[in-house]
C-alpha positions, 0 to 999 in steps of 0.5 A: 597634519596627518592626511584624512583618508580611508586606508584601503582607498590609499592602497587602490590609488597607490596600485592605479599610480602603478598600473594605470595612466600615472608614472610611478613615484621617482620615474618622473624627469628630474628637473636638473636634467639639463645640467647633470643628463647622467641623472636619466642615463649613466652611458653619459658618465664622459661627459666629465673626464674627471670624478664629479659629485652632486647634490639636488633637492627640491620641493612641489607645491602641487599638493594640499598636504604633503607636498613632493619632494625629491633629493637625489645625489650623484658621483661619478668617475673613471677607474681607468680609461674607458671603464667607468663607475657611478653611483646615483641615490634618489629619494622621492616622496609623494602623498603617503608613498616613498620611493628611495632607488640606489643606483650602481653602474658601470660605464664603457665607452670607446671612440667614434673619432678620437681626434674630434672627441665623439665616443659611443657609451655603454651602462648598465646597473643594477638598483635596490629599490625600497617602496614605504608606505607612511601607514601612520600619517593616514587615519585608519576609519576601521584598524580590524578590517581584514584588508589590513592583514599582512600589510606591510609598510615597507618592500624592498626590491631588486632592478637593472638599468641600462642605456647607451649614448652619443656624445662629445665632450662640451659639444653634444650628447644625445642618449636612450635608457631603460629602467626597471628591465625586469617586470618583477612583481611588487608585492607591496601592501599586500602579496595578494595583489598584482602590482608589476614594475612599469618598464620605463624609457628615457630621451636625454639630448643636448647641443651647445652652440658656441656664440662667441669666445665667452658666450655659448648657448645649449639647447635641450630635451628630455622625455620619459614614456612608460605606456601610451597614458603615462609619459612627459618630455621637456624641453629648454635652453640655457644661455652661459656666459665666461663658463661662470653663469648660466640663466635658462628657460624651459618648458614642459608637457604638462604645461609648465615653465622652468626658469634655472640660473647658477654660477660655477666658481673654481670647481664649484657649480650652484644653481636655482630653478622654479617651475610654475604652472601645472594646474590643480583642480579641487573640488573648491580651489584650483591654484597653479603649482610650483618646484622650487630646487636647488643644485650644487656640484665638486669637480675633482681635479678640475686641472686635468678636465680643463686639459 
């Protein structure tokens, strides 16, 4: 069902998502954080000595009429040893907006102390942004308005990324990036208008506490800060048990809570998470929102990880 708003009331909220108090549609901390922290910062690529591929998908009931979602892929391993390369494609949509980022970086890291595993990281990447406006599912009132002209729907655009890390393999990580290093200006919908690409920061840490020989519990937390009116953190821990099963709980800045269980099997992980809370005023109906997503991850040659 198409949306019923006036076009150019669109494009000013669109410009108020980039330059006010809101954070730009795929800026937002994705939900599977704690399980793939490579999402936020590519410096944590050692975190598996081996390549890795994954997949996650999900949905926002947070909305009226077209709902958010959000399907993100990610792979990533070492050419050689120290040097690695990733590639992350993240596609998120939100009302009318469309936001797809592909991501390349590169990976170094060299060793703090090679005997117990602590190694300092180092990524940067460069991004091919495209932004779309999904001009035909709003009803234009008056399709002459000169507001209208020269328009486009689409604007594709260019950025860098980079970051470093603290980590050690199965024990801790701890990080800090930065996305959109260039403040270029979008000149999307109209070349007019002045809308600069938020410069956005990341905070990605862990710790897992070895309970028992089967049992292990890892502590998390992620933020993202854009300016003093637009940031979020998250914070959570997840309980596994024989490195089969996880069950996990979180809770977030806006208020709300995350429940996430998966099970690995051989050298495949699947996993569920749904975030309930977050409340939606209208002018009639105020209802409590809710994410649901899924997650699978391939661990190739699982043998030499294990080793």
């Amino acid at each position: 069902m198409k949306r019923k708003m006036i076009f150019a009331v669109v494009l000013i909220q669109i410009i108020n998502l980039s330059a006010v108090a809101q954070m730009q549609v795929g800026q937002g901390i994705n939900p599977w954080f704690n399980k793939i922290p490579q999402i936020h910062n590519m410096a944590l690529m050692p975190m598996s000595s081996v390549p890795t591929a994954t997949l996650m998908a999900g949905t926002r009931l947070d909305a009226f009429d077209r709902h958010p979602t959000q399907i993100t892929g990610l792979a990533s391993g070492f050419l050689t040893d120290g040097v690695g390369i990733g590639l992350r494609i993240n596609s998120e949509t939100a009302g009318l907006s469309k936001n797809i980022d592909v991501q390349l970086s590169f990976c170094y890291f060299v060793f703090l102390n090679k005997e117990k595993g602590d190694k300092l990281s180092f990524t940067l990447g460069g991004h091919y942004i495209q932004n779309t406006f999904l001009r035909d599912d709003a009803i234009v009132l008056d399709p002459n308005d000169p507001g209208l002209l020269n328009s486009s729907k689409i604007q594709p655009n260019g950025n860098a990324s980079a970051g470093f890390a603290f980590l050690r393999e199965n024990k801790y990580y701890a990080g800090i990036s930065s996305y959109n290093l260039i403040e270029n200006k979008n000149a999307f919908m109209n070349s007019s208008w002045t809308n600069v690409a938020q410069r956005t920061y990341y905070f990605v840490g862990g710790y897992t506490f070895g309970l028992s020989e089967k049992c292990g519990l890892e502590l998390s937390g992620a933020s993202v800060f854009a300016n003093e009116k637009a940031y979020a953190w998250e914070v959570g821990a997840d309980f596994k048990y024989n490195k089969m099963f996880w069950l996990g709980a979180g809770y977030r800045s806006a208020g709300a809570l995350k429940f996430d269980l998966g099970l690995t099997a051989q050298s495949w992980s699947f996993g569920y998470l749904c975030i309930y809370g977050s409340w939606v005023d209208a002018k009639t109906y105020t209802y409590t929102a809710m994410n649901n997503s899924i997650f699978i991850r391939k661990v190739f040659n699982e043998g030499r990880s294990n080793k």
